[in-house]
N, C-alpha and C positions, 0 to 999 in steps of 0.2 A: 248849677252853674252852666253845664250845657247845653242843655234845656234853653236858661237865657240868651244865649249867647245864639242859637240856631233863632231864635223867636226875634231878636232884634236883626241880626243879620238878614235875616226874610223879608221883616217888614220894612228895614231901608234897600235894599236891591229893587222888590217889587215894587217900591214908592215910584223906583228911578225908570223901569220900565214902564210901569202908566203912566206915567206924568204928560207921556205925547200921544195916549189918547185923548179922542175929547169924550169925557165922561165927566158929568159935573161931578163937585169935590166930594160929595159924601160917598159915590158910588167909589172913588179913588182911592179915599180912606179905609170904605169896607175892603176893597178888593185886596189891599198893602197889608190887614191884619192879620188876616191866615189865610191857608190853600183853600179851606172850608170853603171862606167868606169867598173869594175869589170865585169858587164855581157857582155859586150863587148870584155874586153881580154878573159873572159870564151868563147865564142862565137870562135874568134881566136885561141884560144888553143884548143881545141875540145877535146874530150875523156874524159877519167879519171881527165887527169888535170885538163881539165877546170870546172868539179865536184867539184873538189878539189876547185878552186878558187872560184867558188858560194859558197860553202860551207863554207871558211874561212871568204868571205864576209859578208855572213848571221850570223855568229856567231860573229864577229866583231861590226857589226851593230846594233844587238841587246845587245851586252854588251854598247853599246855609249849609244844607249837610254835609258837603263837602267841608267846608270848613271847620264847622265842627265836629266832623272825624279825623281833621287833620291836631285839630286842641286836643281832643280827646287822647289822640297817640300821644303829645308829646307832654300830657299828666301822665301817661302810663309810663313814659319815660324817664321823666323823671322821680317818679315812684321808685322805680326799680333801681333808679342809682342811689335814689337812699336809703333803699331797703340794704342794698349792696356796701353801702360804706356803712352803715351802722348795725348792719350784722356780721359785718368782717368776724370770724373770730368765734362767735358764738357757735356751738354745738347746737343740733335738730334733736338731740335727745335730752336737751339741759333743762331739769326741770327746775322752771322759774319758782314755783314755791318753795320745795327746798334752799335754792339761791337765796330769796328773800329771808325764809326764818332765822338761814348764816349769817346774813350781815343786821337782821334786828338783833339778834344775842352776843 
C-alpha cells in the first residue's frame, strides 16, 4: 500500500515539474515513471535540461517519501490504538490455548 502510494505520488509531482521542460512527450513520460528512468532521460538530455530533470526528480521524490512516511505514521497510529482498545484488559501471560479449550468444553 505504500509502496503504491510513494510510486504514484512520484509519478504525478514529477509529471508537474517537467511538463515546462521542453522535452518531447516520451522523454516526459520516462522521466515521470521513476528516479531511475529520470537519470537516464537526464543522461539523454544533457545540459541545463537534463539538470533540470534530476532536479524535478529529486524534488519530486522526496516530497513522495515524505508523504509516505507521514501515511506510514499515521497506520502505525492507528494500529496502536487498536491494539490499545482491544487489548484493554488482557494479561501478557494469558495463554490463549488454554482460554480457547475453556470456552470449546
Amino acid at each position: 500500500m505504500l509502496g503504491g502510494l510513494l510510486v504514484s505520488w512520484y509519478t504525478r509531482v514529477s509529471s508537474v515539474g517537467t511538463d515546462a521542460l521542453d522535452l518531447p512527450a516520451d522523454l516526459l513520460d520516462r522521466a515521470s515513471s521513476t528516479p531511475a528512468e529520470a537519470l537516464i532521460v537526464a543522461g539523454e538530455a544533457g545540459g541545463d535540461t537534463g539538470g533540470l530533470v534530476l532536479k524535478a526528480a529529486k524534488e519530486a521524490f522526496t516530497e513522495a517519501a515524505m508523504v509516505t512516511g507521514i501515511a506510514g505514521a499515521g497506520v502505525m497510529v492507528v494500529a496502536a490504538i487498536w491494539a490499545l482498545v482491544t487489548l484493554r484488559g488482557v494479561s501478557a501471560n494469558l495463554d490463549l490455548t488454554e482460554e480457547h479449550e475453556r470456552r470449546l468444553h
